[in-house]
N, C-alpha and C positions, 0 to 999 in steps of 0.2 A: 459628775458626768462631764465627759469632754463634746466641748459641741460640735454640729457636724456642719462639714463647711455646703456652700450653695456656689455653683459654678456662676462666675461675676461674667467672663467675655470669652472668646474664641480670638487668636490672633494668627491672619494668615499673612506669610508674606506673597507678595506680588510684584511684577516688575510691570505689570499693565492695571494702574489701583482706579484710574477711570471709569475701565470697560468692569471690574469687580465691583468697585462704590453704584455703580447703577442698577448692577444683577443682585447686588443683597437688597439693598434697598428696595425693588420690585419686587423679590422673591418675600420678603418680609415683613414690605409694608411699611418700612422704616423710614428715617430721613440722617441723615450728616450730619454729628453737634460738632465735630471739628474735621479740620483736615490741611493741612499743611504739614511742610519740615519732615518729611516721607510719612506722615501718619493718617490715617483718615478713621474717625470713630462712626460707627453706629449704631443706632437703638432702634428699639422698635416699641419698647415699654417702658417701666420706672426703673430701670439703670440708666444711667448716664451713657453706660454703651455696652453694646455686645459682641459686637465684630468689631474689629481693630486691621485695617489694612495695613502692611511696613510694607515699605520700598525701600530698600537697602540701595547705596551707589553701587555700581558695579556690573559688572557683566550677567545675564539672567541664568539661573541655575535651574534646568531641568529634571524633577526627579523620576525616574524609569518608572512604570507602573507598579514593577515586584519591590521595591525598594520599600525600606520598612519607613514606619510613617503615618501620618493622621491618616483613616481612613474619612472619615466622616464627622459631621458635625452633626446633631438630631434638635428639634425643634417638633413641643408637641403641642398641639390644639385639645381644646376642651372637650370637643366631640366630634362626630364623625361630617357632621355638615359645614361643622368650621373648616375642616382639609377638605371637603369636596368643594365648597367652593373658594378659595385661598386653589386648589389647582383650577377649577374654569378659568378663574382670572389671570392665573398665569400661564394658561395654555391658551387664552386670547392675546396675551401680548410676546407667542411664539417661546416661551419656558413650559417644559415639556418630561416629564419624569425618564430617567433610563430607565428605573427598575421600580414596578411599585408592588412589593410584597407583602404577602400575607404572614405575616409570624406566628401569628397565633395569640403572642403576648402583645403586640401592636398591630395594627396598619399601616403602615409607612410605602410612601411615595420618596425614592430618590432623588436628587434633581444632581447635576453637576453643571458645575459655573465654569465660567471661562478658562479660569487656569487650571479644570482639569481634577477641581477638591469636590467633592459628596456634598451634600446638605438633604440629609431625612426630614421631610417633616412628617408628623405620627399623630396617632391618640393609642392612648392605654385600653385597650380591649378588655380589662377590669378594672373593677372600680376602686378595689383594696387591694392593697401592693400583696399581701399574705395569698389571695386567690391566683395572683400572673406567678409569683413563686411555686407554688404548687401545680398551676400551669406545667412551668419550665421542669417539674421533676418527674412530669407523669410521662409517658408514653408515647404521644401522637410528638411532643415538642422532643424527646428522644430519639426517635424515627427520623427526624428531620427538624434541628434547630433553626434551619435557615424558613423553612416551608414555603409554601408557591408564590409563583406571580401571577398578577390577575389585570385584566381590563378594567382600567379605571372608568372608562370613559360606561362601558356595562352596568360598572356600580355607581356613578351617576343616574343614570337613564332608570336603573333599581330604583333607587333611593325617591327620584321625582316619582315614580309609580307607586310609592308607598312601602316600598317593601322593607320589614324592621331591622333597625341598626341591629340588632342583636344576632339576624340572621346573617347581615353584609359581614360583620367581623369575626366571621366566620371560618374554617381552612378548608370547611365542605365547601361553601357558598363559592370560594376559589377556584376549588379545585373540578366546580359545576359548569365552568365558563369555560370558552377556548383553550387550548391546552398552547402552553407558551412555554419556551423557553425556561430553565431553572432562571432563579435571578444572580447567581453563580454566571453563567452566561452572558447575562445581559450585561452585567459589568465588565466581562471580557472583551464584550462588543462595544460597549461604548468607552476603552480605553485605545480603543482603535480607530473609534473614529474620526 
């Protein structure tokens, strides 16, 4: 059997690796094991690093928002109160989701950093990978692969009320809340802003 590889780091480059090396770090809890000679590494766990800043010499290259290309980086939590509060704490020190959808097969909260790159953090909305596949081939996830956005700040306010994670990770439980925006949308909007 051939074995299957486990994603080691993410490497973004940056012409601004300060104002980034502080918004990963924040966003992830991490800290800096190196950084010089245009590199800056970070972890947040037992790799050595996960993010990798470069800063190439040279004049800074903007990429168009259509232009093909990383969309996102994903980052997932154990469960659903490790992403609720990992966002409190980040929307106390003004880090704030564009788009936080409901998949169906996740939760995910977007976040976008400075230079303009995604960072999903998630939990798996099943417990066995076999159950989000069968998920992904049934109906509701065919109707709409992307499926809705919800009020985080609601399903906080749920969640300290008591009400079960089983319910929150939900696409009803989403689709019960405010009606917002697709999240289609909201990445349009916050590529504009």
């Amino acid at each position: 059997m051939v074995s299957t590889p486990r994603l080691a780091h993410v490497v973004l480059q940056t012409a601004q690796p300060d104002v980034l090396t502080d918004w990963y770090c924040r966003l992830l809890d991490g800290h800096v094991v190196y950084s010089g000679k245009g590199l800056t590494f970070i972890t947040f766990d037992d790799e050595h690093h996960r993010i990798a800043l470069l800063t190439l010499p040279g004049p800074e290259q903007v990429r168009p928002p259509s232009a093909p290309g990383m969309h996102h980086v994903a980052f997932t939590f154990d469960d659903l109160d490790g992403l609720l509060e990992r966002y409190q704490s980040l929307a106390q020190q003004g880090i704030r989701p564009v788009a936080p959808v409901q998949h169906g097969v996740t939760t995910s909260l977007y976040y976008r950093d400075p230079d303009g790159n995604y960072a999903e953090m998630q939990i798996d909305n099943f417990p066995i990978p076999d159950e989000a596949t069968a998920y992904m081939e049934g109906p509701e996830y065919d109707a709409d692969p992307v499926g809705p956005a919800f009020d985080v700040d609601l399903m906080v306010a749920a969640r300290a009320q008591g009400a079960p994670v089983a319910e929150l990770i939900r696409r009803a439980w989403a689709l019960s809340g405010p009606r917002l925006p697709h999240p289609w949308e909201l990445f349009a909007a916050a590529e504009t802003a």
